[in-house]
C-alpha positions, 0 to 999 in steps of 0.5 A: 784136864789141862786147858787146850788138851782135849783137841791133842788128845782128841786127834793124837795119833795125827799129833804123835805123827807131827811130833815125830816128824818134827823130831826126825826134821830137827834132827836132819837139821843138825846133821845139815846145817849144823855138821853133826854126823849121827852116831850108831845110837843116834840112827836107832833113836831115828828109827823109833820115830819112823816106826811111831810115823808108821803106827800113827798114820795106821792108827788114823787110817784104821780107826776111821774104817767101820767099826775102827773107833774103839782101837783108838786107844789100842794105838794111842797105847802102842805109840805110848809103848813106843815112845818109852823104848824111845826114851829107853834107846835114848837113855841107854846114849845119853849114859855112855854120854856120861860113861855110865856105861860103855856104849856098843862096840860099833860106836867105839871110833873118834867123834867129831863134825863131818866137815867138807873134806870128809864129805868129799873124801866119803863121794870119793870112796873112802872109808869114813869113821862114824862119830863116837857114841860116847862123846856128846857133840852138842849140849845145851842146858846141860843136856846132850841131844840123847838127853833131851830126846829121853825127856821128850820120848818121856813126854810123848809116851806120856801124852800117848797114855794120857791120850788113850785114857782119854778115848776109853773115857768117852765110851 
């Protein structure tokens, strides 16, 4: 085993709950301080992350009842499962990205930054176009957001399979 691991694994529904905050706070960032409005497939990335919050933090209080200990891989599982239909949604943007495949009709509108015009425009009541599914608005080493959310849900969900053989090792 990898130097360091063992505690991640040892506490990884408190871990997988961190990442997964960390990634919705990174996420809110670059729509606040950067101007990137989410598309459609980017709020059902969001929406994986909340729901792995959710089962963590049900995982860390359930297992530490009477008798909860041995589902603490049952939940490291699910986060797991969780985290590959993350990396699912996220691959799913990540080709209509690079038009491999259409993206959903929904997401067929303009992309672009949300700038203070249709900020105030939209306090206003107007009616505000949601940014295109498939236009990546921010790449970095070749990779758009959707691009790096798959290779981190990958790792998360691998992390999540490697924490739950882990618990049934101990018993």
């Amino acid at each position: 085993m990898i130097p360091g691991l063992r505690p991640l694994l040892d506490r990884w529904r408190l871990s997988a709950l961190a990442a997964s905050a960390g990634m919705l706070a990174i996420a809110h960032a670059f729509e606040t301080f950067g101007g990137l409005a989410p598309c459609a497939l980017c709020l059902r990335q969001r929406e994986v992350y909340w729901v792995a919050i959710a089962v963590a933090l049900a995982g860390m209080i359930l297992t530490r009842l009477r008798g909860g200990e041995r589902y603490k891989a049952l939940f490291n599982l699910v986060l797991g499962l969780i985290f590959v239909v993350g990396a699912g949604v996220a691959a799913y943007h990540a080709g209509a990205e690079w038009k491999w495949w259409p993206g959903p009709t929904a997401c067929a509108s303009t992309g672009g930054t949300v700038g203070l015009d249709a900020l105030s425009a939209l306090a206003q009541g107007a009616q505000v176009k949601p940014p295109a599914c498939d236009e990546a608005p921010w790449v970095f080493a070749g990779l758009s957001m959707a691009g790096w959310n798959v290779l981190i849900s990958l790792g998360l969900a691998a992390l999540s399979v490697t924490a739950a053989l882990h618990e049934r090792g101990k018993r």
